[in-house]
C-alpha positions in Angstrom: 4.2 -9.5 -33.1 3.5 -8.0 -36.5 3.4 -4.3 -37.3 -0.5 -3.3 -36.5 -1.4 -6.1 -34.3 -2.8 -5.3 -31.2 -2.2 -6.7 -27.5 -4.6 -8.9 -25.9 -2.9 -8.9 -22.3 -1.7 -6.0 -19.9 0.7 -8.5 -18.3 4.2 -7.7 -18.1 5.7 -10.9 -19.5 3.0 -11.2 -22.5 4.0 -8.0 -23.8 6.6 -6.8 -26.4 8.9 -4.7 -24.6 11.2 -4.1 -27.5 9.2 -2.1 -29.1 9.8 1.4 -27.7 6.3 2.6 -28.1 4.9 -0.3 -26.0 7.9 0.1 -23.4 7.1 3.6 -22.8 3.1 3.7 -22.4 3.3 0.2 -20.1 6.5 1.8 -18.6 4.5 4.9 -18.0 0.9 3.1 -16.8 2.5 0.7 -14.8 4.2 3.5 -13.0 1.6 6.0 -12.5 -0.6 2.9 -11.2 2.0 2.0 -8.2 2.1 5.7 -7.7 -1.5 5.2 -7.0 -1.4 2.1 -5.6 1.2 3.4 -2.7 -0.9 6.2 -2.1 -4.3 4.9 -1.1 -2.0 2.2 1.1 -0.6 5.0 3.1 -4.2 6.4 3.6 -5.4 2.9 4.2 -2.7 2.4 6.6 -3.2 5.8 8.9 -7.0 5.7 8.8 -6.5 1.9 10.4 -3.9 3.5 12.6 -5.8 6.5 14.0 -8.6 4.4 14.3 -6.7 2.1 16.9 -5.6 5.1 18.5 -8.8 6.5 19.3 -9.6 3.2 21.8 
């Protein structure tokens, strides 16, 4: 990858992980995303659950 060039692809194996800058922010987004991710699946999962319950 040259200096300046952008990415075209958020996936992990397309993108230059040895530059720092790129390892941090992916590092960072991918993170905060299964942070996210994790959350609304608990939620999912005890709304399904409390709706079972109440039959």
């Amino acid at each position: 990858m040259l200096h300046g060039e952008t990415v075209h692809s958020p996936l992990p194996q397309d993108l230059p992980w040895w530059m720092p800058d790129h390892a941090v922010f992916f590092g960072v987004l991918y993170a905060v995303l299964l942070i996210i991710g994790s959350g609304l699946g608990v939620v999912f999962l005890k709304s399904i659950a409390e709706t079972l319950k109440e039959k």
